[in-house]
VODO-796091 format. One record per residue (C-alpha): residue number from 1; residue in one letter; x, z, y. Coordinates in Angstrom, 2 decimals. Each point is the difference from the previous one (the first is absolute). Layout:
BEGIN
+-----+---+---------+---------+---------+
:   k : r :       u :       w :       v :
+-----+---+---------+---------+---------+
: NUM : A :       X :       Z :       Y :
...
+-----+---+---------+---------+---------+
This chain:
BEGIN
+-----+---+---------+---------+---------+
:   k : r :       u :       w :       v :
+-----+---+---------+---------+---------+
:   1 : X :   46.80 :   11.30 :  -45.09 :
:   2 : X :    3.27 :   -1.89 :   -0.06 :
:   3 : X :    1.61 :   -1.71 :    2.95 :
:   4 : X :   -0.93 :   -3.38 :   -1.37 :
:   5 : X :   -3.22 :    0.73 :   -0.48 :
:   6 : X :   -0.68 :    1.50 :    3.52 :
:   7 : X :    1.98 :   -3.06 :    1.18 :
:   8 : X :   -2.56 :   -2.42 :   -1.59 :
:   9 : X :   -2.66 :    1.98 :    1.05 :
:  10 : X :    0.88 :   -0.23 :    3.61 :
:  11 : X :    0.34 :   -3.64 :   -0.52 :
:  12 : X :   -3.13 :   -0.43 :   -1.25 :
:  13 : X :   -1.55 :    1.92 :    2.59 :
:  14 : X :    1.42 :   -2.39 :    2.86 :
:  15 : X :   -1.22 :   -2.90 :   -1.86 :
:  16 : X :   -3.22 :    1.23 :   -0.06 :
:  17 : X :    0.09 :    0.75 :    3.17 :
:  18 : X :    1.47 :   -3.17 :    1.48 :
:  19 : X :   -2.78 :   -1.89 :   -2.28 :
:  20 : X :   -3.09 :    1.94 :    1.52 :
:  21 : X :    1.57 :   -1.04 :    3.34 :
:  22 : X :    0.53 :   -3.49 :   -0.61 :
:  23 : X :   -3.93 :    0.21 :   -1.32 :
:  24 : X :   -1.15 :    1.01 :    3.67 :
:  25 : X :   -1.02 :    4.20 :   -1.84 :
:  26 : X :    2.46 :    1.92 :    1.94 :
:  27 : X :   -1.41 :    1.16 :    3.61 :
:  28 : X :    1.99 :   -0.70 :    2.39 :
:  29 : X :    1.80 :    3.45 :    0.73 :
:  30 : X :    1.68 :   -0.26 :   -4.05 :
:  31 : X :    0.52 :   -3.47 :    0.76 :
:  32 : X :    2.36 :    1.00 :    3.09 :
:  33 : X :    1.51 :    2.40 :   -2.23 :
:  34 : X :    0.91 :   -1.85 :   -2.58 :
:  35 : X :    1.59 :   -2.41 :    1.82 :
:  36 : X :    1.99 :    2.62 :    2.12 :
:  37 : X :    0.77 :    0.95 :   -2.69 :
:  38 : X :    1.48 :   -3.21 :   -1.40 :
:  39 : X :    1.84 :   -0.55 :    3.16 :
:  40 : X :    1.90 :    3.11 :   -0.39 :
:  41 : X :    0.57 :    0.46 :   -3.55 :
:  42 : X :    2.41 :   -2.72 :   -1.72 :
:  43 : X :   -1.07 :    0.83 :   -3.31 :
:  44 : X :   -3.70 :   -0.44 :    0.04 :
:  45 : X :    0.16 :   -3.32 :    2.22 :
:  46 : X :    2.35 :   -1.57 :   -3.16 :
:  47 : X :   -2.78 :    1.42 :   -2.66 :
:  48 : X :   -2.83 :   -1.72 :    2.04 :
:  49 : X :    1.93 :   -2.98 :    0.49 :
:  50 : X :    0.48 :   -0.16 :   -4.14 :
:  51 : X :   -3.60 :    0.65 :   -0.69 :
:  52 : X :   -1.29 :   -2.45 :    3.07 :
:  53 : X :    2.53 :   -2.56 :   -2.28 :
:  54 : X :   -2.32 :    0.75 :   -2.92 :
:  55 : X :   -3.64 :   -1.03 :    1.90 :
:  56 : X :   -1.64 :   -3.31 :    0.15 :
:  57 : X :    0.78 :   -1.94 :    2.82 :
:  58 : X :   -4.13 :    0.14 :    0.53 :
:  59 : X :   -1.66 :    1.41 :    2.87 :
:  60 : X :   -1.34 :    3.17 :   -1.10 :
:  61 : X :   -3.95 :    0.67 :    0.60 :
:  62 : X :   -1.24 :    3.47 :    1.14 :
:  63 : X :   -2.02 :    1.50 :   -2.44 :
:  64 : X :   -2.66 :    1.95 :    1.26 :
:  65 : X :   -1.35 :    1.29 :   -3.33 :
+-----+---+---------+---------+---------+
């Protein structure tokens, strides 16, 4: 695997993960992670802040399914 593929990987693994938080599905230990983590790390916080760009401005309903 080349750089720029683990690069987009990693990516796409934060916005997955900032999406299932923004849903209500992370519990609330990997929720205090993750945004630890974005306090701390420069890098990440400007990827979330690109994909949180890319979402509707609509509330976002829990799904439970």
């Amino acid at each position: 695997m080349g750089l720029t593929d683990e690069l987009l990987c990693k990516e796409m693994l934060l916005d997955i993960i900032h999406y299932e938080m923004r849903c209500g599905r992370l519990s609330p230990e990997m929720k205090y992670l993750f945004e630890r983590h974005l306090k701390e790390c420069p890098t990440c916080r400007h990827s979330i802040l690109g994909f949180q760009r890319n979402l509707p401005e609509t509330e976002v309903v829990r799904n439970f399914g």
